[in-house]
C-alpha positions as CSV (number, residue, x, y, z in Angstrom):
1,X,-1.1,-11.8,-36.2
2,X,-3.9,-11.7,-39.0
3,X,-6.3,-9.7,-39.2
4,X,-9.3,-12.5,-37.7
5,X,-7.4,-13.4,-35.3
6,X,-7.4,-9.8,-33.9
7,X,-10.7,-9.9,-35.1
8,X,-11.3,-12.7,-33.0
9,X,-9.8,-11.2,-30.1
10,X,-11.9,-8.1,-30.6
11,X,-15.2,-10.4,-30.0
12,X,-13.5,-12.6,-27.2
13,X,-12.2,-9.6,-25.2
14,X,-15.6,-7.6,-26.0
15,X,-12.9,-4.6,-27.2
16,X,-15.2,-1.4,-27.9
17,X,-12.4,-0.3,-30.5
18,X,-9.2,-1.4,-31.7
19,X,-6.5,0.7,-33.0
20,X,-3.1,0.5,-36.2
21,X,-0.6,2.5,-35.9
22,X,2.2,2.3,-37.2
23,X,4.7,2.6,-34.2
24,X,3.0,0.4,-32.0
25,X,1.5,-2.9,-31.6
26,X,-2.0,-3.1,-32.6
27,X,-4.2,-1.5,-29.5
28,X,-7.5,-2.6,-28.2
29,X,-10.0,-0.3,-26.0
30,X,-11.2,-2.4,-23.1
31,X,-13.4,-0.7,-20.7
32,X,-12.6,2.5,-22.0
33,X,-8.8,2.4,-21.5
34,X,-6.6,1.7,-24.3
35,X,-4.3,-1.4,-24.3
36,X,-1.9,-2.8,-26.2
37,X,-1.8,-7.0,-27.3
38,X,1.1,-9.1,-27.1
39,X,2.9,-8.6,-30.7
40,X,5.1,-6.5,-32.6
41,X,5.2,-3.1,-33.3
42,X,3.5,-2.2,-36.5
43,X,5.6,-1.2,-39.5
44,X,4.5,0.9,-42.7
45,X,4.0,-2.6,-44.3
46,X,2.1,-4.3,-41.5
47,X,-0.9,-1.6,-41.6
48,X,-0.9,-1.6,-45.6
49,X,-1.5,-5.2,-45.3
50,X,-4.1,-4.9,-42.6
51,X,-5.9,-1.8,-44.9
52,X,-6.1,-4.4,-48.0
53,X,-6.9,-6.9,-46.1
54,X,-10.4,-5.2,-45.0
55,X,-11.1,-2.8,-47.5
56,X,-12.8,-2.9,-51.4
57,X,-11.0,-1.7,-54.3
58,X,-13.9,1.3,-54.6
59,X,-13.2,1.7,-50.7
60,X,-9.6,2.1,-51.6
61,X,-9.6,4.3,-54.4
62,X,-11.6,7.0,-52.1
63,X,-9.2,6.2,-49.4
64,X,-6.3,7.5,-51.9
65,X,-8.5,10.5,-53.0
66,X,-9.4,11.9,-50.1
67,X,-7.3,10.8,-47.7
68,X,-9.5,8.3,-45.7
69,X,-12.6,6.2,-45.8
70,X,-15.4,4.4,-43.5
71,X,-16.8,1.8,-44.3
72,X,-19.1,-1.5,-42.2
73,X,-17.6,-5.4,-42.9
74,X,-19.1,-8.5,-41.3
75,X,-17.1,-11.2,-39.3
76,X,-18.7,-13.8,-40.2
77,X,-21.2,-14.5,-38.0
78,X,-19.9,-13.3,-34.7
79,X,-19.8,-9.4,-34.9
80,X,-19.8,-6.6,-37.2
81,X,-17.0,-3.8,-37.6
82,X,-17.1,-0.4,-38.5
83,X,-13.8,0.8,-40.0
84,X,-12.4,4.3,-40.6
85,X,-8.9,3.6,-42.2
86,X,-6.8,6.8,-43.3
87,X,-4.1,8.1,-44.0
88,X,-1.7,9.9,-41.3
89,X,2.0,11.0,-42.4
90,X,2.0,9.6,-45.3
91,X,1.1,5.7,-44.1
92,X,-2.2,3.8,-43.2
93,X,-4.1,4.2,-39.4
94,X,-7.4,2.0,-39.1
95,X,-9.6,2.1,-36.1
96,X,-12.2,-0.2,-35.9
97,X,-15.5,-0.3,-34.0
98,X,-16.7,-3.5,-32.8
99,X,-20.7,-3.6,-33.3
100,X,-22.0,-7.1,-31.1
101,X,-24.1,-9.2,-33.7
102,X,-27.4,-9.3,-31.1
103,X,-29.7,-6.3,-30.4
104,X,-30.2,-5.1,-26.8
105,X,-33.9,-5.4,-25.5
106,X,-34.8,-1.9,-24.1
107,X,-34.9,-3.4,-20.6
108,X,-30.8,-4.8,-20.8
109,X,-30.3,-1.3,-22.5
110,X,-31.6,0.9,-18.8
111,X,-35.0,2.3,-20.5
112,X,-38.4,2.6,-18.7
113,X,-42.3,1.3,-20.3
114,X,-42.5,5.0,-20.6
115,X,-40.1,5.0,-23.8
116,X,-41.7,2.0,-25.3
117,X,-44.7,3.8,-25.5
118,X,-43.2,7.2,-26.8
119,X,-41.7,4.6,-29.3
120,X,-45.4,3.4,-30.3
121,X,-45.6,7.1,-31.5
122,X,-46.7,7.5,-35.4
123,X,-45.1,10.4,-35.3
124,X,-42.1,13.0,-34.2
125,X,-38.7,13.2,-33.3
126,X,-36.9,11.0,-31.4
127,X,-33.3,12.4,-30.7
128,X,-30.1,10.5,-29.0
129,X,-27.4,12.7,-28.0
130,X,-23.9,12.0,-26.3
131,X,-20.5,11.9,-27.0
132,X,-18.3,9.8,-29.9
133,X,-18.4,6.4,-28.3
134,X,-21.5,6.6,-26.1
135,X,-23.4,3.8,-27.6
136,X,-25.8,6.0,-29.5
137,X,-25.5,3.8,-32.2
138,X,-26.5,0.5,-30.2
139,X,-29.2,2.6,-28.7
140,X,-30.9,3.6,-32.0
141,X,-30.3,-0.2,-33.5
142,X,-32.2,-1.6,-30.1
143,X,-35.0,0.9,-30.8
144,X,-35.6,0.1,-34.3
145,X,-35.3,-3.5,-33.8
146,X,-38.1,-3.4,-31.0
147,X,-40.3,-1.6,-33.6
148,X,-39.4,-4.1,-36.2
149,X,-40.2,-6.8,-33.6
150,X,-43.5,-5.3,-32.7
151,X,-44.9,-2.9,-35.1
152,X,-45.9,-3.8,-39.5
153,X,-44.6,-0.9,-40.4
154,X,-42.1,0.6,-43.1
155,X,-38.7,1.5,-41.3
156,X,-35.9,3.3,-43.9
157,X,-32.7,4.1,-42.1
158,X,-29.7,6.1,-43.3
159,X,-26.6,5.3,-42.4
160,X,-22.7,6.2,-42.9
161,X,-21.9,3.3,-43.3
162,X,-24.3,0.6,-42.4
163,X,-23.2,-0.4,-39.0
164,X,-26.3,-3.0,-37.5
165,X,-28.1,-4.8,-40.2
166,X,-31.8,-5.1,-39.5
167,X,-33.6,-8.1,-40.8
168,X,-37.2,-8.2,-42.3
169,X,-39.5,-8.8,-39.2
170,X,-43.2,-7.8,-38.2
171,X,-41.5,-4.7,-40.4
172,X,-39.9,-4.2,-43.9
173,X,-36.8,-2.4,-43.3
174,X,-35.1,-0.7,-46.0
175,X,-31.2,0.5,-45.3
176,X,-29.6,2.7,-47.3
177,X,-25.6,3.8,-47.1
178,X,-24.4,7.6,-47.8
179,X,-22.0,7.4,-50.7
180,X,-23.3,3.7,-51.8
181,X,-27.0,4.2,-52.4
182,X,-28.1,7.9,-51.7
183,X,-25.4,11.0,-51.7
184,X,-26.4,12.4,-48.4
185,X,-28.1,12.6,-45.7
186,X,-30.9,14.7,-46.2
187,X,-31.4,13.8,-50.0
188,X,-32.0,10.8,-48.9
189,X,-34.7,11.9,-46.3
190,X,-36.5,14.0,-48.9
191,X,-36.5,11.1,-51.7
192,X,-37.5,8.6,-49.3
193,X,-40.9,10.6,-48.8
194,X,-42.1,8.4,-51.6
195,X,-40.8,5.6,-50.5
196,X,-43.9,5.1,-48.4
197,X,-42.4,4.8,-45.0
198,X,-43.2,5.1,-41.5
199,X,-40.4,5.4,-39.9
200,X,-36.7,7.0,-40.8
201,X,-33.5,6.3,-38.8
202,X,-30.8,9.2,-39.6
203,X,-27.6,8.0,-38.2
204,X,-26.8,11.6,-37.9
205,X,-27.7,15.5,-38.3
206,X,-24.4,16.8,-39.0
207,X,-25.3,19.8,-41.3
208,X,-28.4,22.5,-42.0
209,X,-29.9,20.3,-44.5
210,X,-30.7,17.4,-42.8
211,X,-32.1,19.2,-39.8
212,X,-34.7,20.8,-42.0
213,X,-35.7,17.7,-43.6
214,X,-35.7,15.5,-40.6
215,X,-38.3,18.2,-38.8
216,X,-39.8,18.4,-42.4
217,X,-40.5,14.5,-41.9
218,X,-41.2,14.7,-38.5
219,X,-43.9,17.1,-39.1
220,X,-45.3,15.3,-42.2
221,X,-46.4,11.9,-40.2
222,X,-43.2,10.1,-39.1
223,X,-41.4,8.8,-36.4
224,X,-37.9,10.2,-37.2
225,X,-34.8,8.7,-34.9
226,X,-31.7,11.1,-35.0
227,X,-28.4,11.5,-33.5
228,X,-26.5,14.6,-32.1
229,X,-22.8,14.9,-30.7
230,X,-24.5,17.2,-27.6
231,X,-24.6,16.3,-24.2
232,X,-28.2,17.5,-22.3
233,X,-31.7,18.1,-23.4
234,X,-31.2,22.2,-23.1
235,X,-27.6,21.6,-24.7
236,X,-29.7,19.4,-27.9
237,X,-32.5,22.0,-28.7
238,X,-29.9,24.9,-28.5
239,X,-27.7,23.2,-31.1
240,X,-30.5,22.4,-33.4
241,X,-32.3,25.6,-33.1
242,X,-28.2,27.4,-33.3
243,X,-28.0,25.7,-36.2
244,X,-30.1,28.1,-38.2
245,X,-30.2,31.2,-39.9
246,X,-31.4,33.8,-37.1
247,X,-34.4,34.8,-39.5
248,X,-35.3,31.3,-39.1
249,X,-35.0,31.0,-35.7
250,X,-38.4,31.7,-34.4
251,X,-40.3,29.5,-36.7
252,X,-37.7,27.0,-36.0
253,X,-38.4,27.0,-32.2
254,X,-42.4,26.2,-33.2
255,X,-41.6,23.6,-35.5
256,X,-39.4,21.8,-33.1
257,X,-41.8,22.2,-30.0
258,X,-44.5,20.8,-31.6
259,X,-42.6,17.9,-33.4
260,X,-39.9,16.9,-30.4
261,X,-40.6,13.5,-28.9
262,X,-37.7,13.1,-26.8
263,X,-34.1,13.6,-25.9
264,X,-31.9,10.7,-24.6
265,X,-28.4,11.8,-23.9
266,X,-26.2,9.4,-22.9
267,X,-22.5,8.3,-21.9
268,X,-21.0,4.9,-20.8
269,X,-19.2,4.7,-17.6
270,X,-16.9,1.9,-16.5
271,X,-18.2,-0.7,-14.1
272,X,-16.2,-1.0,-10.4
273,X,-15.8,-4.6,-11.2
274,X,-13.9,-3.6,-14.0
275,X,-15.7,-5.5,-16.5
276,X,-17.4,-3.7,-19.4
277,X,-19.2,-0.6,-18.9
278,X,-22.4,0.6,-18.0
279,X,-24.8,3.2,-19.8
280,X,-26.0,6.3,-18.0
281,X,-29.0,8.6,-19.3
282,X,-30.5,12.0,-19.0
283,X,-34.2,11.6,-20.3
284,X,-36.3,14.0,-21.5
285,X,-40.1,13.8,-22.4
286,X,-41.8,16.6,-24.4
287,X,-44.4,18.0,-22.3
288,X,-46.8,21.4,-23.0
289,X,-44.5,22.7,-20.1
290,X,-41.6,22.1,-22.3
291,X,-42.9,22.7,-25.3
292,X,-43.5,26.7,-23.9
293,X,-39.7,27.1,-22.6
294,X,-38.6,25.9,-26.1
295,X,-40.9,28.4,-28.1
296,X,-40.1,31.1,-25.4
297,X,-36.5,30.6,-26.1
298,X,-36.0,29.6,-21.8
299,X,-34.2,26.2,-23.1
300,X,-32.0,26.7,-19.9
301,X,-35.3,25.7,-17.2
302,X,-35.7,22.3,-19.3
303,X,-33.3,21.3,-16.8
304,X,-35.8,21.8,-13.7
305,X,-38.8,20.5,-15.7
306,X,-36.3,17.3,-16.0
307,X,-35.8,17.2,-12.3
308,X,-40.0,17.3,-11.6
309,X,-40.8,14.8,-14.4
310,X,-39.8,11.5,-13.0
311,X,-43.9,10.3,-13.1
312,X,-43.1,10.7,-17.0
313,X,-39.9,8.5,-17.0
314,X,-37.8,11.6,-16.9
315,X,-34.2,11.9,-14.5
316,X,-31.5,14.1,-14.9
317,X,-28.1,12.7,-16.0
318,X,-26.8,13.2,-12.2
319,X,-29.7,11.4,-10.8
320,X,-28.9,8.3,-12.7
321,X,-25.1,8.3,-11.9
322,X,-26.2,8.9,-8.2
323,X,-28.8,6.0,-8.5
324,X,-25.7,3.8,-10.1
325,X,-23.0,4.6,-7.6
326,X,-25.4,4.3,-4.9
327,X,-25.8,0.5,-6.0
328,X,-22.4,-0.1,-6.1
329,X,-21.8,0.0,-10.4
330,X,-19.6,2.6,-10.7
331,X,-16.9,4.4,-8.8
332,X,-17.3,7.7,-7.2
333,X,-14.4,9.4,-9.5
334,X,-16.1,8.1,-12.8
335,X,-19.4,9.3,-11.5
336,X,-18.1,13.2,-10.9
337,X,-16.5,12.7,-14.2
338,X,-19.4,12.7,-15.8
339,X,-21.9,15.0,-14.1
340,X,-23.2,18.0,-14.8
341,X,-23.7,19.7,-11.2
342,X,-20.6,18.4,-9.2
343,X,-21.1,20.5,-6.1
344,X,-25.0,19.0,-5.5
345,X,-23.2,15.6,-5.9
346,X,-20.8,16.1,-3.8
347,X,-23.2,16.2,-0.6
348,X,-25.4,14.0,-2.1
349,X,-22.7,11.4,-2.3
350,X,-21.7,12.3,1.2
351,X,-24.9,11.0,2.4
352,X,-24.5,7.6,0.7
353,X,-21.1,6.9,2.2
354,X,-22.3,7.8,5.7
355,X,-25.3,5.3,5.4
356,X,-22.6,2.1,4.4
């Protein structure tokens, strides 16, 4: 096969990933399983061909210095990939993200009028957590589209690499690429202070740096949209606050409690029709409640405050898996999978099955 036509495939199967290794025929994720197309195996030569195919000569030349490379690459029309091609054993792996070409509104996405309002924010931080492959990426891209849809305003996003690109709408949006435009992260948050913007998208905090400057930015007028690999509101504002030197810590915990927005942490389950997936969310809403347990250092009662704040769109990651398997979306094994407090479930679940 050639590369568009697994391309094509890719779009047509609505694959989340797809996979070349050498040893095996190329492998798609569907649904969150892993499964291989009707082909050959692939050789040393196939995945070479596939990785020159795709990838620049600058792309390559990092891939041979370092040892691998990610990079974004359009399909035309149809979709967008995001490719991380490297090298394993001395030959070339790819895996390939497949990023749909349309933006989810907030509704198709699961979120309440209670986030499009936290959204119409001028300022603080905005936070979606959750595992690799959670859709935190397609989260953040639907948010900054619906504020590019609705709001005249300046949006600057940093991104490794580019993954959705955002045309000019009711706002100028200005995307730049770590290792193509800026050199990281957080230098790119700090120089794009003078860029005159209202609003900065941080594809990730993954070190010290860009913590401080996203709070920094956060706290200086803007709405600032970050993403963590956590998993819970507590679990987020532990890491961040973790994160720092312990002299720091306490000034840390005030800066965050004043500038913290919310926490969305999120995971994608499979659907008991076996087609697709569907997203599941923890929300949590920064209230002067919260703001106390996070500058007294009692991160662990967020949980409870979660559990009491439904008036402010706020539920508990197990409430919304109960709420989905209760209407039938996902199984009862994926939902334990995935929760937090499996005995409270449990009975909770009990009481569903009795009532079918």
């Amino acid at each position: 096969m050639e590369l568009n036509d697994i391309l094509a495939l890719c779009v047509e199967k609505d694959a989340s990933d797809a996979h070349f290794a050498v040893g095996r025929p190329v492998t798609l994720r569907l649904h969150g399983a892993l499964k291989s197309i009707d082909g050959p195996v692939l050789t040393d030569a196939d995945t070479e061909r596939f990785m020159k195919a795709m990838t620049s000569e600058t792309n390559r030349h990092k891939l041979e210095e370092v040892g691998g490379v990610d990079f974004g690459f359009a399909f035309g029309e149809k979709a967008r990939f995001r490719a991380s091609v490297y090298r394993e054993r001395g030959r070339y792996g790819i895996s390939l993200r497949f990023l749909p070409s349309r933006f989810f509104s907030l509704e198709e996405i699961g979120f309440s009028s209670r986030i499009k309002e936290l959204l119409e924010r001028p300022r603080g931080l905005f936070l979606v957590t959750g595992p690799t492959g959670s859709g935190k990426t397609t989260t953040l891209a639907s948010m900054i589209n619906h504020i590019n849809e609705t709001e005249a305003c300046h949006i600057v996003t940093v991104e490794d690499p580019i993954e959705y690109y955002h045309s000019h709408k009711k706002s100028i949006v200005t995307q730049r690429e770590i290792g193509v435009d800026v050199t990281s992260f957080s230098e790119a948050l700090v120089k794009g202070l003078r860029m005159d913007p209202d609003v900065f998208m941080v594809g990730e905090m993954r070190d010290l740096a860009t913590m401080e400057s996203a709070l920094a930015a956060a706290e200086t007028g803007h709405l600032v949209f970050a993403t963590l690999h956590t998993i819970g509101a507590s679990l987020t504002v532990d890491r961040i606050i973790d994160a720092f030197p312990s002299h720091q810590q306490a000034q840390i915990r005030i800066q965050l409690s004043t500038s913290l927005l919310a926490v969305i942490s999120q995971t994608l389950i499979p659907r008991v029709s076996g087609s697709g997936r569907v997203a599941a969310f923890e929300i949590m809403v920064t209230t002067p409640a919260i703001q106390n347990l996070i500058r007294e250092s009692k991160t662990f009662r967020i949980f409870s405050e979660i559990q009491t704040g439904a008036k402010l769109g706020m539920h508990t990651m197990d409430s919304y898996l109960l709420g989905l398997y209760e209407k039938g979306l996902i199984k009862y094994e994926d939902m334990m999978e995935s929760a937090y407090d499996t005995n409270q479930l449990v009975q909770q679940a009990g009481e569903i099955k009795k009532k079918r």
